[in-house]
C-alpha positions as CSV (number, residue, x, y, z in Angstrom):
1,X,-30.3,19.0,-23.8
2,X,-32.4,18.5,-20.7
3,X,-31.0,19.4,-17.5
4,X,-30.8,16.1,-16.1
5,X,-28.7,14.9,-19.4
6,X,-26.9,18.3,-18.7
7,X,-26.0,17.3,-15.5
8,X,-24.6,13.9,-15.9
9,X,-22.7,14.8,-18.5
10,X,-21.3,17.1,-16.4
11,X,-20.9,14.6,-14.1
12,X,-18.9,12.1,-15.7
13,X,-16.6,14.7,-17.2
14,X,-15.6,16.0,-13.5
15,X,-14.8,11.9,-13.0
16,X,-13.4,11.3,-15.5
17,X,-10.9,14.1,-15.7
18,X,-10.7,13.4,-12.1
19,X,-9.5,10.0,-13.0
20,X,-6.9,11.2,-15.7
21,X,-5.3,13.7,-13.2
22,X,-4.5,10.5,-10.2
23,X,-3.6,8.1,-13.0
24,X,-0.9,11.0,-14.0
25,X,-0.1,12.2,-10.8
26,X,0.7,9.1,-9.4
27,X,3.3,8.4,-12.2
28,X,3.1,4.5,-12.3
29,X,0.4,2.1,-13.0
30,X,-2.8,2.0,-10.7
31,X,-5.2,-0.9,-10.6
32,X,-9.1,0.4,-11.6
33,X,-9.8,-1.0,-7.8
34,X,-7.2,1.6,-6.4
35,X,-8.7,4.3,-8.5
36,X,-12.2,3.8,-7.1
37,X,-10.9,3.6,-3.4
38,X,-8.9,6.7,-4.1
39,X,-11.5,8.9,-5.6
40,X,-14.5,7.3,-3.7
41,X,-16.7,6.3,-7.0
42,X,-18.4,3.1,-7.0
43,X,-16.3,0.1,-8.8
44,X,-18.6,-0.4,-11.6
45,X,-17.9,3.7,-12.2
46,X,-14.5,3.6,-11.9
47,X,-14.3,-0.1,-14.8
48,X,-16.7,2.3,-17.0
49,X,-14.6,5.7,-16.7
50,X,-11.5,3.8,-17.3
51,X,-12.7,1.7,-20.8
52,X,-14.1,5.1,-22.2
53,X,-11.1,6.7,-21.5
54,X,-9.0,3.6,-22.7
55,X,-10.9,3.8,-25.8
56,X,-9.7,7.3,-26.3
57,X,-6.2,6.7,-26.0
58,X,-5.8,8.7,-22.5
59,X,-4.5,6.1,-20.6
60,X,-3.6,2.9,-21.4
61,X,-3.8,-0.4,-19.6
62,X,0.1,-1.8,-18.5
63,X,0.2,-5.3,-19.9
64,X,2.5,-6.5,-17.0
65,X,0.6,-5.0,-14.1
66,X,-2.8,-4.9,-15.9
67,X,-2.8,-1.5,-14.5
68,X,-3.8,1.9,-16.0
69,X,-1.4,4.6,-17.1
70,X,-0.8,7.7,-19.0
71,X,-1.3,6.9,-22.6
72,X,-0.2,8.6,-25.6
73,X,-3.1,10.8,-26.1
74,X,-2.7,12.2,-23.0
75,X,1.1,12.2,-23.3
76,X,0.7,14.5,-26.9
77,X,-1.6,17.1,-25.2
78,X,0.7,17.4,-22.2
79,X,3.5,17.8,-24.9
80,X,1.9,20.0,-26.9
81,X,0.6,22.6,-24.3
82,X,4.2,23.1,-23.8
């Protein structure tokens, strides 16, 4: 792996995990738009973060608020490092 593909992968992990720890900490839905002001990443970052980490199971979207959550991926790893 080059260093430039080493360093954006490195990159979106930090985000992304960056992401999973507000959605958690914050303990309630939180609109992609909130997420992005929060953690100061461009919108377009913030849609992208979110769907790959949808995908995975790590957070979920609320279908009342159309928020993100804590999905049950995350929720098992949190239960099981217990």
């Amino acid at each position: 792996m080059s260093t430039a593909n080493s360093q954006d992968a490195s990159s979106i992990l930090t985000r992304s995990f960056a992401v999973t720890e507000f959605i958690a900490r914050t303990g309630r839905s939180v609109s992609v738009a909130e997420i992005g002001r929060e953690l100061d990443l461009p919108k377009p970052s913030a849609h992208r973060i979110c769907k790959i980490l949808e995908n995975m199971g790590i957070i979920v979207r609320d279908p009342i608020s159309k928020g993100m959550m804590v999905g049950p991926r995350l929720s098992a790893i949190a239960l099981n490092s217990m």
